[in-house]
N, C-alpha and C positions, 0 to 999 in steps of 0.2 A: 521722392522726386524722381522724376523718369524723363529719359530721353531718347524718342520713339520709343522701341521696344527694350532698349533699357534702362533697367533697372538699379538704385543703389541699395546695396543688399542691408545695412542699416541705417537707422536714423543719423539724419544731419546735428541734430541737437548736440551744442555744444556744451558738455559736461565732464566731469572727470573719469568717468564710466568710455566716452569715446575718446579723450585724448590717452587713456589705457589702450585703447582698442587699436589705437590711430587708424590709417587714412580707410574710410569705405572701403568694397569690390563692388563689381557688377556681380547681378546675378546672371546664372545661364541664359541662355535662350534658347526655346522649346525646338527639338529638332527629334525627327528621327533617324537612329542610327544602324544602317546595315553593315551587315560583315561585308558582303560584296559587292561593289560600286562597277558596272557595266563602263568602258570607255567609249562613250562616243562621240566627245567635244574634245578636243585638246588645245589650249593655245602653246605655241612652241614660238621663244626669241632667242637664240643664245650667240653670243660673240664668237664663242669655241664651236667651231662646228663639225669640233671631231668625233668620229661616232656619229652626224646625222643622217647618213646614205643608208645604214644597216636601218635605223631607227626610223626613219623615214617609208623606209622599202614595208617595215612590217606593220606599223599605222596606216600606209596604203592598202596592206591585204587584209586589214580587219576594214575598214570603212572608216574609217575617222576623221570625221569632219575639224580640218584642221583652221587654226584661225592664227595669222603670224604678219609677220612685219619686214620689207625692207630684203636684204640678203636672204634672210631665211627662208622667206613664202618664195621667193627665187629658186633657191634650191630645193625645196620638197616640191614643187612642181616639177621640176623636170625630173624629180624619181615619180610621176604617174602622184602625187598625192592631191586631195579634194582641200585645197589652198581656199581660201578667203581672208581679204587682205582685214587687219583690225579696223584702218581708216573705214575701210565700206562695212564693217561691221556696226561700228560705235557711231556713224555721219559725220565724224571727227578728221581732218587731215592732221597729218604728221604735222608739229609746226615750232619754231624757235630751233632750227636747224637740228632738228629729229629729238628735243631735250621730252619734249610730250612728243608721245606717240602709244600707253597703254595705261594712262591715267584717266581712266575715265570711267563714271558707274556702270557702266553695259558689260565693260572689264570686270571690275573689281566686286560688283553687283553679283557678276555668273561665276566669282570664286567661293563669296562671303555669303552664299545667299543660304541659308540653316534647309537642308529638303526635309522635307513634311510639315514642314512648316507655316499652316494654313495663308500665313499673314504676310511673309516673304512669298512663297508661294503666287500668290493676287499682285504685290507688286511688281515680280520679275514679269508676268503676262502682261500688267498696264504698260510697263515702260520697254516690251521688246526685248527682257534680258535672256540671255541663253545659258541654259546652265555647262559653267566649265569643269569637267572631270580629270581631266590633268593638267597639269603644267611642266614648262620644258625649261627650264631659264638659267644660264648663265652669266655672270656679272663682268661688267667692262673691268679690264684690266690696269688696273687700278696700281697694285703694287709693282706692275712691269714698270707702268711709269715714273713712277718714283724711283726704283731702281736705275732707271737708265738716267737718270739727275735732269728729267725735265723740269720746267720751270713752274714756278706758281699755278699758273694761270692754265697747264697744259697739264699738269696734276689735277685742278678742280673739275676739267672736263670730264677727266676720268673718275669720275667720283657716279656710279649708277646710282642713279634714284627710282625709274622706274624700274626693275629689277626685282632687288629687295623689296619693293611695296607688292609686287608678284606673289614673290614665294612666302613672306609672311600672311597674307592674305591666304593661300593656300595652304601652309602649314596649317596657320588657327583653323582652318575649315575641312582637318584630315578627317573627320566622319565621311567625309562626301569626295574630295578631291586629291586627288595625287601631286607628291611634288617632284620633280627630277630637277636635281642641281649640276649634275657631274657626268660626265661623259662613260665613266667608270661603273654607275648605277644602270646603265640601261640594258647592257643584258641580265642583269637582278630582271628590272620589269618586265621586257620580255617574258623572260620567265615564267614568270606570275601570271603574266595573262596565259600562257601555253596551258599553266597547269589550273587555271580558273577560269577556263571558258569567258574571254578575252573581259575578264571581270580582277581586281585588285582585292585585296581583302584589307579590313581593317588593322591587322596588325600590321601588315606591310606598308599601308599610310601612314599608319601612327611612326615606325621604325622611316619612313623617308621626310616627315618632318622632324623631328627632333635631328637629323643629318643636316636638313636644312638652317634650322634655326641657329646652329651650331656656324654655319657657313656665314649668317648674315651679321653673327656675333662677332667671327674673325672678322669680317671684311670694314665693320665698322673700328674697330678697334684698331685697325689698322689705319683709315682713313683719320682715326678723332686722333692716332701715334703720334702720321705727321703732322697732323693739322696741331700739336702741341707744340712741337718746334718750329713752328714757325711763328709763334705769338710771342706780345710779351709777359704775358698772366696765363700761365696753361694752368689748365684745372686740375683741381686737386685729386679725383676719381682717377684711378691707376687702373687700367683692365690688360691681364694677360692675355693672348691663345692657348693655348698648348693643342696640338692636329696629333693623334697617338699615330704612331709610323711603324711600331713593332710590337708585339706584345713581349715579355720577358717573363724567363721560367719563375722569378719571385724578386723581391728585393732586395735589401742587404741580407734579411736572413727565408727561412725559408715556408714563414708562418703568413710572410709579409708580402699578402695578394689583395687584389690582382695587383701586377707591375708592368710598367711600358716604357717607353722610349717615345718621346713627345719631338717634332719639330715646335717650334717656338715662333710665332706671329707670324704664319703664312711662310718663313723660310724655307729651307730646303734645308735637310740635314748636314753638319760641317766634314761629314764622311762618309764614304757608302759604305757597307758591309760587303767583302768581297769571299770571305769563305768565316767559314764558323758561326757560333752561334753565341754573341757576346751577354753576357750577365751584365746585372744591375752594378755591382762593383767594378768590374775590367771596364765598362764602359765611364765610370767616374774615374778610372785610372789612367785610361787611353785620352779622355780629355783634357785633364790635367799635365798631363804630361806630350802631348801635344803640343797646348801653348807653351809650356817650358823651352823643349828644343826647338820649336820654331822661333820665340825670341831670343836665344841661346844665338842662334844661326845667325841670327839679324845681328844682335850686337858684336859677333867677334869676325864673323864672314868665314867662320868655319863647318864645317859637319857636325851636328852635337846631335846624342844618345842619351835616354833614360830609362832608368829600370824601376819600375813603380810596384808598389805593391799598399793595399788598403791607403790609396791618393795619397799618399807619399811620395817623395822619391829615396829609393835605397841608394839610387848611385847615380850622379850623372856624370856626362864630360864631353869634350871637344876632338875634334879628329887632330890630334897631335901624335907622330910617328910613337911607336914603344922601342924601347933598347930591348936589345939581346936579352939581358936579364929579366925584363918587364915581360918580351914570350917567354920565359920557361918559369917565372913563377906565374903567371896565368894560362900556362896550361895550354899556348898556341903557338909553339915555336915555328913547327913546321905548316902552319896555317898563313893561306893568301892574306895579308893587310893590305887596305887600300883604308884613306882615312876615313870613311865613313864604319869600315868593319874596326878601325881602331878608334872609334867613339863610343862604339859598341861594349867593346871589351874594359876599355877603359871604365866605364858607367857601371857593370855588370861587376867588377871588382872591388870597386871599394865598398860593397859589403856581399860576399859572393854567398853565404849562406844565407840573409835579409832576403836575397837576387830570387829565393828557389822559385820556380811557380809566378817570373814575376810577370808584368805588361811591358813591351816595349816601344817608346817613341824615336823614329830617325826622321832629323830635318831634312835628310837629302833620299834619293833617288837610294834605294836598296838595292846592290849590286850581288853576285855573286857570292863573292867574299863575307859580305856581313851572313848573307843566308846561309851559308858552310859554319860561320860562327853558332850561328841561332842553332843550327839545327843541331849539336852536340848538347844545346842547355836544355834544362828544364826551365819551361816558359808557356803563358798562357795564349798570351799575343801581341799582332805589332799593330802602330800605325804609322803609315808614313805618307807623303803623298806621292808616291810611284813605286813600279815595282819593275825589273829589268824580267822578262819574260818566263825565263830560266830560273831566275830566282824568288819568282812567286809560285812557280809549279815545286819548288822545295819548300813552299812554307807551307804550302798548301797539303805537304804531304806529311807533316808534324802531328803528331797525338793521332793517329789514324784518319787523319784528314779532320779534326775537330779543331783544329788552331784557327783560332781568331786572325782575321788581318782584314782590315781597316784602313781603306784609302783617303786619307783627310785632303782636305780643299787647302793650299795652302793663303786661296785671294778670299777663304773665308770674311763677311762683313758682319764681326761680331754687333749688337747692340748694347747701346752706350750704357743701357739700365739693364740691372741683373735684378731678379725676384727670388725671394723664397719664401715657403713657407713652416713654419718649426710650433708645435702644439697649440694650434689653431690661430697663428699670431702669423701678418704678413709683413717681409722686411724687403725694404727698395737700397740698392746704392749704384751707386755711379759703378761700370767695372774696374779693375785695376789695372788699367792700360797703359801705365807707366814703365816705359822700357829702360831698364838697369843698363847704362853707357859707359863708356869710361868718363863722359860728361858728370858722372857723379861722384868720382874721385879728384874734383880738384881741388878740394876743401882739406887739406893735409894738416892737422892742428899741432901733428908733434915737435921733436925738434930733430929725428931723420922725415927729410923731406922726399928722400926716394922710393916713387914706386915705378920700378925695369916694369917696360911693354911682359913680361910674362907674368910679372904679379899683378898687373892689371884686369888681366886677363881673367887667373885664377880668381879675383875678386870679384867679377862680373859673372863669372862661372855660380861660385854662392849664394852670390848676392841674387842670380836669377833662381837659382834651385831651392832659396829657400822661400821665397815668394809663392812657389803654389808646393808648401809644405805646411804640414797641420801645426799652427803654432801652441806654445813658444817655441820657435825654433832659432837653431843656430849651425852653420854648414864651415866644415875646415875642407880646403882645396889644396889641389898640390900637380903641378906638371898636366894643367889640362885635366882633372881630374877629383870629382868628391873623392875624397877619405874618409870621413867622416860627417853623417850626419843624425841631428839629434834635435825631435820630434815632440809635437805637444806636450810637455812638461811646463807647469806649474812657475817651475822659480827657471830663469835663465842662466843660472849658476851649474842648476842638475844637467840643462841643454848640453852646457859647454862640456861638464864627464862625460855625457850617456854618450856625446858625439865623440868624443876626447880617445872614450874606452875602443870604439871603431878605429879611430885611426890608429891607436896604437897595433891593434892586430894586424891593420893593411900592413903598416911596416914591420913587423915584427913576421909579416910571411917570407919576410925576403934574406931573415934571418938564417946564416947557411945551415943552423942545427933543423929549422924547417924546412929549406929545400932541399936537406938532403935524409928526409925522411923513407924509406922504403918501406913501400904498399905491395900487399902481394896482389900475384895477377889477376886480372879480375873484378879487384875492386873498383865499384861506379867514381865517376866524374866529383856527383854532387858530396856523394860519401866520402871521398879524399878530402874536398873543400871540408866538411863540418871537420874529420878528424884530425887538417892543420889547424882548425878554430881552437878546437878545445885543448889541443897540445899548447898552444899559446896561453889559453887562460888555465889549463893547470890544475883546476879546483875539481879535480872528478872524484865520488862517491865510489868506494870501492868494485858496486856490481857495476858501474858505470864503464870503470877501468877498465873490469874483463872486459866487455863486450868489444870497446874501444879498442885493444890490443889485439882483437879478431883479425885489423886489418892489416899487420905485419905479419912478416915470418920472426921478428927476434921485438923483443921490447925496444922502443927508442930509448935513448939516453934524455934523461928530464931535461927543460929546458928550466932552468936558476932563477930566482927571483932578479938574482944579481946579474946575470945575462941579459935578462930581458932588459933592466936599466941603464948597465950599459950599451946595450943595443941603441936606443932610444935615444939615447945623447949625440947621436948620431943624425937626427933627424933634424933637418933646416928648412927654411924659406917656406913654411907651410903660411899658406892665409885662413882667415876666419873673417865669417859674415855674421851678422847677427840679424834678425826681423826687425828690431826695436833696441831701444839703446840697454844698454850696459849701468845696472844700477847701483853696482859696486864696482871696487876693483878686483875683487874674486874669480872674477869672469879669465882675466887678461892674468893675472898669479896662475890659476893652474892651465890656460892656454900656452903660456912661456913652457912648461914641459913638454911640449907637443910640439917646438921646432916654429911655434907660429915668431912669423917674423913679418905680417902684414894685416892690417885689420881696417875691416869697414862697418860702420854703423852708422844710425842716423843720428845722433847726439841728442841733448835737449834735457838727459837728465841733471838731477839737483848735483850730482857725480862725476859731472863731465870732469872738471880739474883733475879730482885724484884717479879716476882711469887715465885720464891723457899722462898724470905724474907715474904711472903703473906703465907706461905704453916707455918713456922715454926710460927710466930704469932697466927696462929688458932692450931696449935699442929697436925698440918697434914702429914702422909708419903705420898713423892712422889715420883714417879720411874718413868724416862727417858725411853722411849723404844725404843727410836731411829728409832722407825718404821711408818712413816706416814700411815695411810689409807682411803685416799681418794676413794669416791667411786660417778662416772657420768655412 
């Protein structure tokens, strides 16, 4: 069966042989194809008319018979170019308030016509067609309007049709035709003709539509987006963008090429890159930990800090002043605080050897003081959304100037659907936009009904930091502050040690046989931190011992099983969060060791009695929050 010149490349015959096959193709159509295609028809329409005064100037000094519309043919005239309008081209006027104005076979004819092609050929001569060798086209603006929340009606306007019917037409006919979609490609083409005697080659057509096709891909994807939300039956077909914005040295590991850095449906990136050069991991640690402190801020209206490492968080916290005590066991006595540098510190502490090499996020404006903090750690990088002048030329000046820092948007408009992809299988969910309030503690099931504006607080603190943590997780807080937190594990019983074991070492630094440990001079910052770690845990390997005692001039005195115990007995008002409920009472038995005296979960297990009976025996409030947060 044929239609004109084509053809279907197999039989119609309906049998089991073609419902294998499923649906026909067309076959080719006879064309000849050259490396180098001569410009000297060009149509040009574009909305964006940046870049067409250069572009203009140099299709006027080659001869280029130019064929355009409206504004355009306006402005390449008065750069001296050989304009003819499409109307007088095609006998066609502009018409339905400019909606046709480049639909028409004289058009579309001198994009799609196959050269050498004896039969094409005979009909572009009967019917007047001129053959077009490039095309210039940009597309109405489409997602500005929608961004600036116009309405129905003022969104469909902007929806190109003739456009896109352009540049596909062009693309499929890159043996013969050029396409330019972007202001950004045109000194590329210049080029090409400088260096090809004002001729294009075929690779470089083939390389400017596949750009294209790419372009008419996003644009509709975007247009079919909204056009979903706004129906009551949106279709089932899900099409992402992704526009590559950066290339990256590899991916998580270093086998794992090529890697990039995608904007996501025609957006704009949520940060710019202001110095360094961010990997595939710091930049999964820098966005996680973004949204953290930025809904951190939201909910408590204070400064909050994170310290991430492999999208986690090792430590977060709120700008709430430190005591005396709290600078000299963290090693900033004589160091500026202002609360944004004490959200820092605080985040960075509760697991200060987890911290080494870590990423970090500040909700607020980064002042002086945080960057004098930063610049004593060992750290990969920040994000924040500002930087106080002085104190980006300090961060800038970290790791020989290799320090990452990352200005995030904080009016960022994430979208409502997040994608992925995981061994060749694609998963949709709504994102997790659910903001952790104190609107979620007021479901208090024990029988202490008290939670003080500070334990609130701390449970909001958790309760947000465990949400973009690799689950199972479960987060103990304490005075604006993670102490503990404890990471993708299996049972939520192991959560509550692994996190349990952290906190006990935070408090167990402030223990006076730890702060009054003497380190000979010289020894680094991060090397003091690991050597109070392990003097707390105790368990060192003999050649482990020596080396460890390198860092004194005299041996310390042990710190006691039974020291540490009673040290520990010491410890109150600490909160715990969990992702998901609580399936035994196991959880809240060995939490009571740890000084926890407030607990939030979302409830729902077959368990809830005997935990809440586990919660009231230790004299514990606990609040329901009915909100799982799972996070993979």
């Amino acid at each position: 069966i044929s239609f004109g010149s084509r053809k279907l490349a197999s039989s119609l015959v309906v049998d089991e042989g073609f419902l294998a096959m499923g649906p026909a193709t067309l076959a080719s159509v006879s064309a000849e194809v050259v490396d180098k295609v001569e410009i000297k028809t060009a149509l040009v329409s574009v909305f964006d008319k940046a870049g067409l005064e250069d572009l203009g100037k140099f299709l006027a000094s080659k001869g280029v018979h130019i064929l355009s519309t409206g504004g355009t043919a306006a402005k390449l005239r008065d750069l001296g170019c050989t304009v003819q309008d499409v109307a007088d081209y095609t006998g066609s006027p502009e018409i339905l308030d400019g909606r046709v104005k480049t639909l028409h076979p004289k058009v579309h004819g001198g994009l799609l016509a196959a050269r050498g092609n004896a039969g094409h050929e005979a009909e572009m001569e009967k019917h007047g067609i001129r053959k077009i060798d490039l095309v210039v086209v940009n597309l109405y603006p489409f997602q500005e309007a929608v961004a600036k929340g116009g309405d129905f009606a003022t969104c469909i306007e902007n929806i190109d049709i003739g456009g896109p019917a352009m540049i596909r037409a062009s693309a499929k006919n890159n043996a013969a035709v050029t396409i330019l979609t972007s202001p950004s490609q045109y000194a590329k083409f210049t080029q090409e003709l400088s260096d090809n005697n004002g001729c294009t080659t075929f690779n470089f057509r083939k390389n400017m539509a596949a750009a294209a096709y790419c372009l008419t891909s996003a644009y509709d994807f975007a247009v079919s987006g909204w056009l979903a939300g706004e129906v009551t039956e949106p279709p089932a077909k899900k099409t992402v963008t992704f526009e590559l914005e950066m290339p990256l040295k590899y991916g998580c590991n270093p086998h794992q090429l090529p890697a990039g850095l995608c904007a996501v449906a025609g957006k704009k990136l949520p940060f710019d890159v202001v110095n360094g050069t961010p990997g595939y991991i710091n930049l999964l640690d820098a966005i996680n930990a973004w949204q953290l402190v930025h809904e951190l801020s939201q909910a408590t209206g204070l400064p909050a800090a994170a310290s991430f490492k492999h999208v986690s968080p090792a430590g977060a916290a709120i700008g709430i002043p430190l005591s005396d005590e709290e600078r000299i066991v963290y090693e900033v006595k004589d160091k500026e605080m202002t609360a944004t540098a004490a959200a820092y510190v605080r985040a960075r502490n509760a697991d200060p050897m987890c911290s080494f090499g870590d990423f970090v996020a500040i909700s607020h404006e980064v002042d002086m003081a945080t960057a004098m903090i930063l610049k004593i750690e060992v750290s990969d990088g920040i994000i924040a959304p500002s930087f106080v002048p002085e104190a980006l030329e300090v961060l800038k000046a970290k790791k020989g100037g290799k320090f990452i820092v990352l200005k995030a948007d904080p009016n960022f408009q994430y979208s409502d659907l997040e994608y992925r992809m995981v061994g060749g299988v694609g998963f949709m969910q709504k994102r997790n936009d659910a903001l952790f309030d104190a609107s979620k503690l007021k479901e208090v099931v024990t029988s202490q009904k008290t939670l003080p504006d500070k334990a609130q607080k701390d449970l909001i603190l958790a309760s947000i930091a465990i949400k973009y943590t690799q689950s199972n997780s479960v987060g103990y807080s304490k005075d604006g502050m993670m102490i503990g937190v404890g990471a993708g594990q299996q049972s939520r019983v192991d959560c509550v040690k692994l996190a349990g074991r952290k906190v006990a070492t935070w408090w167990l630094r402030f223990h006076p046989k730890v702060k009054g440990l003497k380190f000979k001079d010289g020894v680094k910052r991060q090397d003091r931190v690991n050597a109070r770690v392990r003097y707390i845990e105790g368990d060192m390997e003999e050649a482990e011992k020596t080396e460890w005692l390198k860092n004194f001039d005299a041996p310390p005195e042990a710190l006691t099983t039974e020291e540490k115990s009673a040290f520990l007995k010491g410890l109150d008002g600490v909160a715990i969060s969990s992702d998901a409920f609580f399936p035994f009472r196991d959880s809240i038995d060995h939490a009571t060791r740890l000084g926890v005296k407030y607990v939030a979960q979302p409830g729902g297990s077959v368990a809830d009695a005997e935990v809440i009976e586990a919660c009231n025996t230790y004299g514990m409030a606990m609040a329901f929050t009915k909100l799982r947060l799972f996070h993979h």
